[in-house]
Every structure is written in structure tokens, then in C-alpha cells.
C-alpha positions in Angstrom: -21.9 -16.4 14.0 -19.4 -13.8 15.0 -18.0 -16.2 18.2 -16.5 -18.8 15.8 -12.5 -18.9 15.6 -11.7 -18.4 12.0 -8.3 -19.5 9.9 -7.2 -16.9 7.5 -5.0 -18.0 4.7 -3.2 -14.9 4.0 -1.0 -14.9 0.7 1.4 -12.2 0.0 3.0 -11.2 -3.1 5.8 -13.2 -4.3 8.6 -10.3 -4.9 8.5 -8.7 -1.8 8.6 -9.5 2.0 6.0 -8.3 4.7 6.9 -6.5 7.6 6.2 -2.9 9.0 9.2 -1.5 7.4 7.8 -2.7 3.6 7.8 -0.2 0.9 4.5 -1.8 -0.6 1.2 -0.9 0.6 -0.1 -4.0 -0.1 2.5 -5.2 2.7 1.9 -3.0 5.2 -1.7 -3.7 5.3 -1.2 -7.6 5.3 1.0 -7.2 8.6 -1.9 -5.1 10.2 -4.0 -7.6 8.7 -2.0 -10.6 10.4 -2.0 -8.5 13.8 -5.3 -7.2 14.1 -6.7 -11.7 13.1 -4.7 -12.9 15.9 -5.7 -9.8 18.5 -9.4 -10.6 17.5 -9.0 -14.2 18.6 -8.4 -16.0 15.3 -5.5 -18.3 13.8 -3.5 -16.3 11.1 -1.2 -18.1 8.9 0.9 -16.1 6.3 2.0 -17.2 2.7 5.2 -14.6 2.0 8.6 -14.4 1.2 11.6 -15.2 3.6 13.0 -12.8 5.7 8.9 -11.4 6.2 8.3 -10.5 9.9 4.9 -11.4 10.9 2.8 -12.4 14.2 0.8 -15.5 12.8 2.3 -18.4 10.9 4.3 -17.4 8.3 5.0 -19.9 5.9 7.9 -18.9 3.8 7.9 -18.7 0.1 11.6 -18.3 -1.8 12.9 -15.2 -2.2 13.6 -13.6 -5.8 17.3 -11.8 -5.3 17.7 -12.1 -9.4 16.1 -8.9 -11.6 13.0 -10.2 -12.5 12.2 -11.1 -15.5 9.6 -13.0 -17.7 11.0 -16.0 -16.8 12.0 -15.7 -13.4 8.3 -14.6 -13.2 7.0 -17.4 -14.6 8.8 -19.5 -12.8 8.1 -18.0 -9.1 4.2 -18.0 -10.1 4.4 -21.8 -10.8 6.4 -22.5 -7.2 3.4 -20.6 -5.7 0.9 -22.6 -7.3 2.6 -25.8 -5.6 2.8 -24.1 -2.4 -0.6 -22.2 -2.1 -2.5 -25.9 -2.7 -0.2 -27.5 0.0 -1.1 -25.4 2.4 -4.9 -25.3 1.5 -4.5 -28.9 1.9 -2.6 -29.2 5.0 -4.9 -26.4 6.8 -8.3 -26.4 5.5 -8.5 -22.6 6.0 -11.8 -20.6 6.1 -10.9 -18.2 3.7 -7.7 -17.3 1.6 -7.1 -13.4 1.6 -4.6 -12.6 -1.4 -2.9 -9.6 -1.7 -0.2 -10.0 -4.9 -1.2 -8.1 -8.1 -0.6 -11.4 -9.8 -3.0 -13.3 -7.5 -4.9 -15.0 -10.4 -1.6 -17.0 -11.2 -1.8 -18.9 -8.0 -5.2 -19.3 -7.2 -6.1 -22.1 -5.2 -6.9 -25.2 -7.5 -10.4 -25.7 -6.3 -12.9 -23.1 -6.0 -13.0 -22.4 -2.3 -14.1 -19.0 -0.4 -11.5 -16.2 -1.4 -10.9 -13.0 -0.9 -8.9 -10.8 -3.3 -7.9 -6.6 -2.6 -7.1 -5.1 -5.4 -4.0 -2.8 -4.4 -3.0 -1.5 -7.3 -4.8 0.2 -10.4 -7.1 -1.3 -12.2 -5.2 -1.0 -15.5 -2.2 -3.1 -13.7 -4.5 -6.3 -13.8 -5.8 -8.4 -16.8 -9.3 -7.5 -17.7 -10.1 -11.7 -16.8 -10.3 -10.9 -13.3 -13.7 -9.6 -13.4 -14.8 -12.9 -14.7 -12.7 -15.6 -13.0 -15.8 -18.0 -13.3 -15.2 -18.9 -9.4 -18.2 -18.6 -7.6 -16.4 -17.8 -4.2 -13.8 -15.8 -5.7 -14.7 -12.3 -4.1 -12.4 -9.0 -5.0 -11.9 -5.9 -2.8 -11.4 -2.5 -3.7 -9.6 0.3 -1.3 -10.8 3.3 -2.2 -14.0 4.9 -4.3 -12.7 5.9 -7.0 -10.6 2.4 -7.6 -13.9 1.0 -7.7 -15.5 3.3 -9.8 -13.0 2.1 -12.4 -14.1 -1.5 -12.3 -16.1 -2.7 -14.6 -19.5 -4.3 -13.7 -18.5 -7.3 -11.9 -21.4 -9.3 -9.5 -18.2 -10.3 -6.6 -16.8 -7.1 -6.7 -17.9 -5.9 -2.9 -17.7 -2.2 -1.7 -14.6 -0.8 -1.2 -12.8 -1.1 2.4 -10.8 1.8 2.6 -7.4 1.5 3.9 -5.9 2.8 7.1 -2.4 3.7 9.0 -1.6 3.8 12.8 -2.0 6.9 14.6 1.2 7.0 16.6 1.2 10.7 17.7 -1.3 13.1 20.1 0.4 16.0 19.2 2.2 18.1 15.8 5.9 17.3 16.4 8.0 20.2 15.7 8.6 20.9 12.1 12.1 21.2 10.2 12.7 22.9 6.5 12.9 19.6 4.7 10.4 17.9 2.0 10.1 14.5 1.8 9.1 11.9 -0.8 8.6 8.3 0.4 8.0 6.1 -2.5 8.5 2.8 -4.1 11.1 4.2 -6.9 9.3 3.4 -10.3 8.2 5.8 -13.4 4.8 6.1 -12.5 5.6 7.7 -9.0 7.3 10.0 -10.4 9.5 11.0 -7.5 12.1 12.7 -9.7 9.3 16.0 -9.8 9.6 15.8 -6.0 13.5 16.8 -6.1 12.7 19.3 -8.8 9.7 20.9 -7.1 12.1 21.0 -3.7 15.2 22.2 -5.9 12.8 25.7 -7.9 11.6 26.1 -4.1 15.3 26.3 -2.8 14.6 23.9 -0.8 15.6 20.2 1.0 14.0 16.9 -0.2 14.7 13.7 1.1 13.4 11.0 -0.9 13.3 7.7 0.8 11.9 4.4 -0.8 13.1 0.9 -2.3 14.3 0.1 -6.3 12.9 -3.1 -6.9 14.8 -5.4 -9.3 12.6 -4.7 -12.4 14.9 -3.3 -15.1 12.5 -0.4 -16.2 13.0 0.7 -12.1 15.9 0.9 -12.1 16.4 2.3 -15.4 14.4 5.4 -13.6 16.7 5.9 -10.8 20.0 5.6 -12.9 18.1 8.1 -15.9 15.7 10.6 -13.8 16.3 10.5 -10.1 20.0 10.0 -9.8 20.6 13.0 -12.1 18.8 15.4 -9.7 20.3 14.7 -6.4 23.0 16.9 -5.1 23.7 18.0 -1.6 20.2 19.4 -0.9 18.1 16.4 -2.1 19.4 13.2 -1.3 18.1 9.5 -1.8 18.7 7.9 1.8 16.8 4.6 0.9 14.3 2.0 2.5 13.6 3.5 6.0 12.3 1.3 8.8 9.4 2.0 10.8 10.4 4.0 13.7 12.7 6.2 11.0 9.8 6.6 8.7 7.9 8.0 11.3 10.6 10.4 12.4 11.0 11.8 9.1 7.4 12.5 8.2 7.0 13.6 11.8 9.5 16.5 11.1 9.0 17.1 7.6 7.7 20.5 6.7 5.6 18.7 4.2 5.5 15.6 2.0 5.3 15.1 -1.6 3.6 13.1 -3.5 3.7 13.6 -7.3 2.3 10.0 -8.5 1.1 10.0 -12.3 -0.3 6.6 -11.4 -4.1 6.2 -10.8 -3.5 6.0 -7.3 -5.7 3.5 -5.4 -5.3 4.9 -2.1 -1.7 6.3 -0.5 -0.7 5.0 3.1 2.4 7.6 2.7 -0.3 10.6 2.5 -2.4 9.4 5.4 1.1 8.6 7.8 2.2 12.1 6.7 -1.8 13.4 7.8 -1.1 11.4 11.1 1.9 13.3 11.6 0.4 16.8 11.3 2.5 17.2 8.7 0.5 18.4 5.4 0.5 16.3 1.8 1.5 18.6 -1.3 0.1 16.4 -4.4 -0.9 15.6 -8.1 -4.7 14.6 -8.2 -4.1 10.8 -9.4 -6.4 7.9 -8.5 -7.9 8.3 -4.6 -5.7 11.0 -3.8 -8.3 13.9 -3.7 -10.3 11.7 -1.7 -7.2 11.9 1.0 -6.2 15.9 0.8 -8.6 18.5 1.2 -7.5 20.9 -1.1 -6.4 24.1 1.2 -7.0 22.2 4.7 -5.2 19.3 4.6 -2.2 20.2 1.9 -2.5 20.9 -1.6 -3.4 19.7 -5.2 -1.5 20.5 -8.3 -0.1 19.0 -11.7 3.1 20.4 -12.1 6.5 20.5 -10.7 6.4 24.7 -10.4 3.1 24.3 -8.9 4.0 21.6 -6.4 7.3 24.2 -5.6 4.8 27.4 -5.2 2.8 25.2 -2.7 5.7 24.1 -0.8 5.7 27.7 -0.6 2.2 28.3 0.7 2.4 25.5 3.1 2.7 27.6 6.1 -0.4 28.5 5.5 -2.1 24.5 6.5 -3.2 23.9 10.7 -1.0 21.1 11.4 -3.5 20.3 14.0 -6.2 20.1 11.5 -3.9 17.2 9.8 -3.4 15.2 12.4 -7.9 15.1 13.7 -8.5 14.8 9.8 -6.2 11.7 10.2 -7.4 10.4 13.7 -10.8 10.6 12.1 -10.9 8.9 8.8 -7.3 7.1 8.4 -7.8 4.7 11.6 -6.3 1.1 11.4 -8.7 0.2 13.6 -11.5 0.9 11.3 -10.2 -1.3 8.6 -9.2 -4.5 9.7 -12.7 -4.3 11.8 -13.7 -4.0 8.1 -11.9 -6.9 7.1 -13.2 -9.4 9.7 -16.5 -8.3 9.6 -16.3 -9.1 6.0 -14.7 -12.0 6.3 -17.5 -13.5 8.9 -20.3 -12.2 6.0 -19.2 -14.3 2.8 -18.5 -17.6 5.2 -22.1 -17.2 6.6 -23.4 -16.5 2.9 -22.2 -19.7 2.0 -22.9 -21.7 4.8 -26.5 -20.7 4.4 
């Protein structure tokens, strides 16, 4: 079964373009996604924005410049509906992989094989989900605990768990400076980061993208902006080879999410740095730190500074094995195809 050449329909969420550099994990793993279908012999054609960067076929969807509201919303989701049945039609795929949060306003008309991953939180997706009444409509989860806050659902598979590349052998050598990389939004709450660095005397750079949702960037102009000053500084959307450098010399990075996090790529590119994870319990995150080996857990901006504090104390070595170990990208897109080849045989059987 495994020697066939597959198609994979790979749809991307509307608002944002793939490439290495995105801010979205949902993003990044579509790229490694794209990369690892092709490597492994198969065709990969990509559904995303213009201006994404991919090695398969992408297929370019508008981009949204304007803020986006209801309407624009409602609008893109209806442009996406045209566009995903066009190219079901034109190409016949094996199996659509979506990616987009709001997946479920696009699906493909008919009721071919899909494959959903839930990126986000549970709580960010309507409750219908779980009963789509598709009977090839499969859905994903990326971590243990996200799936542990599904509800009973009989195509809800188990969980893939993500992965990150491992770029480095060695610990690079370390400089004095925090850093928070982060899509800039309430629930990450990247405005404790720059206090926590600011009651520990020291830097924070916070790096990440406002998206054009007005509650974003509501946040940045009300509760990040106010707290930046010479010592903690917002320096933007990195690229790849810059994100690596900065978490490569970071003394340690900061993660302070209040969102039920389903899995952080940030905290396992920081771990494949050797460069240890300082972090509020949300979501998948304990599942990522070991409390004490790999970085720390805490729940408040005083303890996140005493940590920074402590952080000395963590064998950068240890980091980086912990993350050749568990956090390969290897691992999960082997994942992927492998689960890919298992729901086509189950309904060709």
C-alpha cells in the first residue's frame, strides 16, 4: 500500500501566509508538511494566501490586508468555498489536509477523505465539529492534553504530536537577554514577559506579528507598548535564520501564555537551542518543560522573574538531547504520512 504516490490537498488558513518565517504554528507545520510530502515521493499542492513560500504547488488564495472583521470574514470564507471545490475538482486529490481554525467554513462540498489538525484550543472551535455528519471527515489533535479536552467523538484519531528542526549539535554561547516570541494577542500574554524581565533587571526582546484583529492590536497599543523602554524592546516578525539566532543566544525564553496551549513550537526551538523555557502551565506546556530540567513552571510575573533568576541553574546540554529526542520533525511528518496511507486504505477496503 505504502508504494502508491499520493496527492495531498493541503489548505491553509485564509489570514495568514505559509512560509518558514510564519508566526502561526499552524504554518510552520504546513511548510514542513509540504516539504517532508514531496521528499517522501508524493505530489503536494498547497491552498494558502499570496506571498506564501512553499515547495509543492501552491495555489494562491487573496490576501486579507483590511482589519478583519465580521464581514470581511464572511466574505474571505465564502471565496474559499469557491476555491477549495475548484481545486477538488480540477485535481481529484487523495486526501485534503486542512489546517485553518475555521476549516468547517470551507469544507469540500462533497464528503471526500479529510483530514483536519486542530491547532488551536478546543474552546476556539464550535462545539459542531465533533459531529460534522461526514463520514470521512477525520480531526487531529497535537498534543495529549488537547485531546483530553475533546469531547467523545468516533473520528477524532490520536494525537500526532508536533515537531521543530534541530538545527544545532552544540549549546551556542549564551547572552543576558530574555526573549518572548509570540503571535501578539491577549491570551499570550507577552506583556508578563517584559514585566517579569523588567523586576529581574533584566533584557527582553519580544519578537512576534499583530495581526489585523482589532482586540490585537488593542493589546499592543494598551499592555505591551506601555512597558517597553530601552531594556525590552518589540523588534517584530523575525525570519528564520534570525529566530534561530535569537533563541540560540537567549539566556532563556519566556512563555507566559494564559491560553490552553495545544502544543508550543517556540518552547521546543528554544529546547533545540539549549537554551531553557521559563513558563505558565497552560494547555501541553507541562508536557514540553520538565519542571527543574528543562526550565521552569510558574503562574506569576514575580515568579517567572525569580526563575529567570534561577536559570543558571538548567544543563543547557540537557535541553538540547531532551529536544533531539522528543521534538524531532522527522518524527511527525513520518506521522502524518503514515496516517495519511491508513484512512485511504480503510476506505478502499
Amino acid at each position: 500500500m505504502q508504494a502508491r504516490r499520493l496527492r495531498i490537498l493541503s489548505v491553509g488558513y485564509p489570514f495568514a501566509a505559509v512560509g518558514t518565517d510564519s508566526v502561526g504554528g499552524a504554518e510552520q507545520i504546513l511548510v514542513h508538511l509540504d516539504q517532508a510530502v514531496i521528499e517522501a515521493g508524493h505530489e503536494s499542492l498547497v491552498l494558502a494566501p499570496a506571498g506564501s513560500r512553499i515547495r509543492g504547488a501552491l495555489m494562491e488564495t487573496p490576501p486579507v490586508d483590511d482589519e478583519i472583521t465580521a464581514e470581511v470574514r464572511a466574505g474571505t470564507h465564502s471565496r474559499m468555498r469557491e476555491i477549495v471545490n475548484r481545486a477538488v475538482d480540477r485535481f481529484e486529490p487523495d486526501l485534503v489536509h486542512m489546517h485553518g481554525v475555521d476549516f468547517y467554513e470551507y469544507l469540500p462540498a462533497d464528503d471526500r477523505l479529510v483530514l483536519v489538525t486542530l491547532h488551536l484550543p478546543v474552546s476556539f472551535y464550535p462545539s459542531s465539529i465533533f459531529g460534522l455528519g461526514r463520514t470521512k471527515t477525520y480531526l487531529v489533535c497535537v498534543s495529549g492534553s488537547q485531546a483530553r479536552s475533546c469531547p467523545e467523538c468516533r473520528y477524532l484519531l490520536d494525537p500526532i504530536e508536533n515537531g521543530v528542526p534541530l538545527p544545532l549539535n552544540r549549546v551556542a554561547p549564551k547572552g543576558n537577554h530574555t526573549v518572548c516570541l509570540s503571535r501578539i494577542a491577549p491570551e499570550k500574554n507577552c506583556h508578563v514577559a517584559l514585566e517579569a524581565a523588567r523586576i529581574a533587571g533584566v533584557p527582553c526582546l519580544l519578537a512576534g506579528k499583530v495581526f489585523s484583529y482589532p482586540e490585537h492590536r488593542e493589546y499592543f497599543s494598551g499592555s505591551v507598548e506601555p512597558l517597553l523602554d530601552g531594556e525590552r524592546r518589540f523588534v517584530g516578525a523575525l525570519d528564520e535564520p534570525a529566530k534561530w539566532r535569537l533563541l540560540s543566544s537567549a539566556r532563556c525564553l519566556l512563555q507566559p501564555s494564559a491560553a490552553p496551549e495545544t502544543s508550543s513550537l517556540v518552547a521546543m526551538e528554544a529546547l533545540a537551542c539549549g537554551t531553557p523555557v521559563i513558563a505558565f502551565p497552560s494547555g501541553a506546556l507541562p508536557e514540553i518543560i520538565e519542571n527543574g530540567k528543562t526550565g521552569f513552571l510558574v503562574r506569576s510575573a514575580r515568579e517567572m522573574a525569580e526563575a529567570i533568576s534561577w536559570v543558571d541553574q538548567i544543563d543547557l546540554q540537557v535541553c538540547l538531547e531532551t529536544a533531539q529526542k522528543r521534538f524531532s520533525i522527522q518524527r511527525m511528518t513520518a506521522n502524518y504520512i503514515d496516517f495519511y496511507y491508513k484512512l485511504l486504505k480503510r476506505w478502499s477496503e
